[in-house]
Every structure is written in structure tokens, then in C-alpha cells.
C-alpha positions in Angstrom: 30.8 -7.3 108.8 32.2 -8.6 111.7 29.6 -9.8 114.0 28.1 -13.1 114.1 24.9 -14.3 116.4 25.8 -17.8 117.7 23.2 -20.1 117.7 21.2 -20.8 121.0 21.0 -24.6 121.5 18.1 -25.2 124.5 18.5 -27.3 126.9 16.2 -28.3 129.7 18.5 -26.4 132.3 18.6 -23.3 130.2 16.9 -19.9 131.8 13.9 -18.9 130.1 14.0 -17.4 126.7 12.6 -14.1 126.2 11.9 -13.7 122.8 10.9 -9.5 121.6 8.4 -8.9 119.1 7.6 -5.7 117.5 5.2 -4.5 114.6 4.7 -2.9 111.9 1.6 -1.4 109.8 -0.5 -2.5 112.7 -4.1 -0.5 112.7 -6.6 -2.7 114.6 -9.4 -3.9 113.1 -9.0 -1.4 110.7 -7.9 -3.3 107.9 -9.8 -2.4 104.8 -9.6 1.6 105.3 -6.0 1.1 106.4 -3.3 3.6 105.4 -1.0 0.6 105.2 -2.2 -2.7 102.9 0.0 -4.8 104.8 0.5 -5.6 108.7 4.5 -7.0 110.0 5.2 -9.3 112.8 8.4 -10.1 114.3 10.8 -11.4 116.5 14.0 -12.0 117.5 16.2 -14.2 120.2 19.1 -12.8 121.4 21.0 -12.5 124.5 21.5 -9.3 125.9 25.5 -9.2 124.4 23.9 -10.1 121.1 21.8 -7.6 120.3 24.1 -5.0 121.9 27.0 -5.8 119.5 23.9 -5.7 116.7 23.1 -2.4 117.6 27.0 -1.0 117.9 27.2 -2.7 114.4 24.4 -1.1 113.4 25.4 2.3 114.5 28.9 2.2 112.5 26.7 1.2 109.2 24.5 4.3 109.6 26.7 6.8 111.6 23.8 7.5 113.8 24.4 7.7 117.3 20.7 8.0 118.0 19.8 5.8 121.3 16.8 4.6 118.8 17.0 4.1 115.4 14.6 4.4 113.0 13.6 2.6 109.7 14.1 6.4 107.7 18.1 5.9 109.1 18.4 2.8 109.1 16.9 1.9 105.2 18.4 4.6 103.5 19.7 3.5 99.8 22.9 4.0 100.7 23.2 1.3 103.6 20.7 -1.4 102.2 23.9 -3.7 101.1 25.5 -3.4 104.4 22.3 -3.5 106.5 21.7 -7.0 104.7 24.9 -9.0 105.1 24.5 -7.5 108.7 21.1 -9.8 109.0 22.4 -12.4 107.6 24.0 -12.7 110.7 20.3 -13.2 112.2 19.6 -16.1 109.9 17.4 -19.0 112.6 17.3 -16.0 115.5 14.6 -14.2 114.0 11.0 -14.8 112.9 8.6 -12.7 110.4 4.8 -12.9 109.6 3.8 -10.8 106.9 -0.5 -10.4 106.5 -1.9 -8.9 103.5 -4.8 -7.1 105.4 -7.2 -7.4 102.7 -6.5 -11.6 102.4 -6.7 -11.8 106.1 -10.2 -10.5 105.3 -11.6 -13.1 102.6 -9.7 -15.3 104.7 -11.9 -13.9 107.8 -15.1 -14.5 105.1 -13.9 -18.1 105.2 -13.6 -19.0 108.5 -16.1 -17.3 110.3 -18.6 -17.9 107.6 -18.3 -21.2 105.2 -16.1 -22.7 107.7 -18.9 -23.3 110.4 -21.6 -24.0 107.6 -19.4 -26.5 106.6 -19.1 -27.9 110.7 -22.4 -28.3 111.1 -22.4 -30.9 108.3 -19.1 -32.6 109.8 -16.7 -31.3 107.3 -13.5 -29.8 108.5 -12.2 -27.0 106.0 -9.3 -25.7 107.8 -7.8 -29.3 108.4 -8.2 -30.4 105.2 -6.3 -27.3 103.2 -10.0 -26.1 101.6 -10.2 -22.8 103.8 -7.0 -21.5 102.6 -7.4 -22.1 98.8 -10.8 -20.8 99.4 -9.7 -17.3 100.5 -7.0 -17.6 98.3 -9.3 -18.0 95.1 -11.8 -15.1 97.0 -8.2 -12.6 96.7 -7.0 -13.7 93.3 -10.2 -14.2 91.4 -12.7 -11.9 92.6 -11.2 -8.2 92.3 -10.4 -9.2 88.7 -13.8 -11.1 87.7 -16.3 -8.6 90.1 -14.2 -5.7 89.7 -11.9 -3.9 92.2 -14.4 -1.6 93.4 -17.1 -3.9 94.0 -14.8 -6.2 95.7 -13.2 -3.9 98.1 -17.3 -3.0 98.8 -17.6 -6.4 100.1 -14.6 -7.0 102.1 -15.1 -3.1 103.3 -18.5 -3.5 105.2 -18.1 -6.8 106.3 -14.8 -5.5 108.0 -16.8 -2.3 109.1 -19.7 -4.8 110.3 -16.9 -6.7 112.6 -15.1 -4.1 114.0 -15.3 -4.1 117.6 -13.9 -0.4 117.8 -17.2 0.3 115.6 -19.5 -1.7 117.5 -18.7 0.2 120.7 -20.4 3.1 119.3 -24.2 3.9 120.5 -25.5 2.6 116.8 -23.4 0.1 116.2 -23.2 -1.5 112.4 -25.4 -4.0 111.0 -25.2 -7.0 109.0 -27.2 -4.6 106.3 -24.6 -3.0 104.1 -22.4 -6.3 103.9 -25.4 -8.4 103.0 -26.4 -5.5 100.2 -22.4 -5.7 98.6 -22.2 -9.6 98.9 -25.4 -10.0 96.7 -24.2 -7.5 94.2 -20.8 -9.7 93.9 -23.1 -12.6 93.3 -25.3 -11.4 90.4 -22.0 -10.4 89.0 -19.9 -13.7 89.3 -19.3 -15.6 86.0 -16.7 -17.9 86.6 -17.8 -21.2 88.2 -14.9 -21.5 91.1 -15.9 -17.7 92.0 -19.7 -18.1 92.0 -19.6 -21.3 94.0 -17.8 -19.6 96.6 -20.0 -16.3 96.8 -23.1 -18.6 97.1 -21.6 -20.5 99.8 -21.0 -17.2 101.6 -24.3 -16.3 101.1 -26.1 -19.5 102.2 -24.1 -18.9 105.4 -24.6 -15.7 105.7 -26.9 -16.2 109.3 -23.5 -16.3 110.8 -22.6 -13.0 110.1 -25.9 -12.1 111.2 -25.7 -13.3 114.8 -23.0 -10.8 115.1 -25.5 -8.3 115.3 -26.0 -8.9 119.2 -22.4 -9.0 120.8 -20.7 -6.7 122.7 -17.7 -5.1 122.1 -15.5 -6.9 124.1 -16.5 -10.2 122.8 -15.6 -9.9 118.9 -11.7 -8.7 118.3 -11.7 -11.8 115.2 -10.3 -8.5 112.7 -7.1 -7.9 114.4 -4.1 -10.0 113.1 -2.2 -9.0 116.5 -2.8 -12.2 118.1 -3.1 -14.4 115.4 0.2 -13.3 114.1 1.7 -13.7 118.1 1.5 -17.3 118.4 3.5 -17.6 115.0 6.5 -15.1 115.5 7.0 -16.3 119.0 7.4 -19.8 118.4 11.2 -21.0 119.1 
């Protein structure tokens, strides 16, 4: 490959950087009846010459003179070695977030749930590194111990329950179905990590209940669009 991406050292005289973000796998709020099981973020910062000679690169690799090129082109087996030492040349320009939708759920469990149980007693999960392990033990453990179809139950009507796009309709969900599924998870937990967690959900489950009253507009915590934004556009 012959092009190379010099580096872009700021400086407080520089012009504004304009940084382009794309997606991929992006369904709303629809995370647990997605089609795809994991939602893409990304950015890059280049100057307009940049990305220009990129894209003639680009081109020559695939042959395709197409004035957009698509993923089906550009991924095709027989270009993946050249497509990768070709963004290598990218290496510090560009930034990726990848969310597992159905983590970003028991994540969701933890944070909008335990997480302000745990405030109103002066404890700070997220700061001290507790709200992450918890979702991550809620992701690991619990499809294996409470089985996969129970599990997905849970983290399926408490996403449905959420949804702003479903709330919008003229009988909106309740707090019902989720509250029915979380109870089944914990008559079933055996392990001691797992249970602690499911009855911390549960004593904190008045939370989720108080979600029963807002509008639409006010609740859009089950799309990773935003929360993902802040990361990939970071310089």
C-alpha cells in the first residue's frame, strides 16, 4: 500500500476538527428482538485529502468504481489482506465502540435499578468499578445458571417495558411482565454471586415501576446511540 494518514498534531490556532461518525447494527431501543446482537460506532479524523486518497486506494483494492462503497465490496474474502494493511494506515485517526446489545441491557438492569438503590444509601456503584462487574456477572452467569430462555425473558420485557417507541403506543407496557420473568430468575438462582444480584434487582424493583407514568419523550435510556457518541467522538 502506498498511502499513509499523517498524524494531526492540535494546536490552539488549528480550525475546528470535524470528526464523522457512522454506525452499524443500530435498531433503537430495540435491542433484545434485534436482528443484529451487536450495535458499531465509529469515527474517523481526516482531512478532506486524506480520506480522498483512502477512498482512490480503496477503489484500486476492490476495482469498484462505485461513488459509495459498500461493506458486500469492500469485505469480500478476496480483499480482506489488502483492506487491512490499508487501515493500518488509520492506526490513532479512528475510533470504534462495539456494544453487545443484550450486555448493554443487564448493564441498563444495573444502573437504572441497583445503582440508585444503592444512592440512596450513599454508595457510589459506577465510581467504584461494582456496576460493571455487576452486569458483567448478570451476562456471564445467568444465561448458563437460569438458562438461556429464561434469561433472555428477563432482559426481553424489561427492554419491551423501556422502550420509548413502545410506550408511545395508546396501551403502553407495564412493569407486569418484567416483574413476572425477574421473579422466575430468582426462584431459580443457585449460585450465591447470581442470587445476590437478582435479589438486589428485585428489592429495587420500585424503580422500574415509576417508569410506568413517563411519556415518551422522556425515557430514550435503551438506545446505545448517544451513549456510544460521546466515546467515538472524543479526539
Amino acid at each position: 500500500m502506498t498511502w499513509t494518514a499523517s498524524p494531526r498534531v492540535a494546536t490552539a490556532s488549528d480550525e475546528p476538527v470535524v470528526i464523522a461518525c457512522d454506525e452499524s447494527g443500530s435498531e433503537g431501543e430495540n435491542l433484545m428482538r434485534a436482528q443484529h446482537p451487536v450495535f458499531v460506532h465509529a469515527s474517523v479524523d481526516l482531512s478532506v485529502d486524506d480520506a480522498r486518497a483512502f477512498m482512490d486506494e480503496l477503489r484500486s483494492v476492490t476495482g469498484s468504481r462505485a461513488e459509495e462503497l459498500k461493506s458486500p465490496v469492500v469485505m469480500q474474502p478476496a480483499h480482506r489482506a489488502q483492506l487491512l494493511d490499508l487501515l493500518g494506515a488509520l492506526h490513532g485517526r479512528g475510533n470504534i465502540n462495539l456494544v453487545d446489545k443484550s450486555y448493554f441491557v443487564c448493564a441498563k438492569l444495573i444502573a437504572l435499578l441497583v445503582e440508585e438503590q444503592a444512592h440512596t444509601r450513599g454508595v457510589d456503584l459506577a465510581g467504584s468499578g461494582l456496576a460493571r462487574q455487576y452486569a458483567s456477572t448478570l451476562h456471564d452467569i445467568a444465561p448458563v445458571e437460569l438458562g438461556a430462555e429464561l434469561w433472555r425473558d428477563v432482559l426481553t420485557t424489561y427492554n419491551d417495558f423501556i422502550r420509548s417507541y413502545l410506550r408511545a403506543r395508546s396501551v403502553p407496557p407495564t412493569s407486569e411482565a418484567f416483574f413476572a420473568a425477574l421473579a422466575q430468575a430468582r426462584e431459580k438462582a443457585a449460585s450465591q454471586p447470581l442470587a445476590l444480584l437478582l435479589e438486589a434487582i428485585w428489592e429495587a424493583r420500585h424503580f422500574a415501576a415509576e417508569y410506568d407514568g413517563p411519556r415518551a419523550h422522556e425515557m430514550r435510556e435503551m438506545d446505545p446511540m448517544a451513549s456510544t457518541l460521546n466515546s467515538v467522538s472524543m479526539a
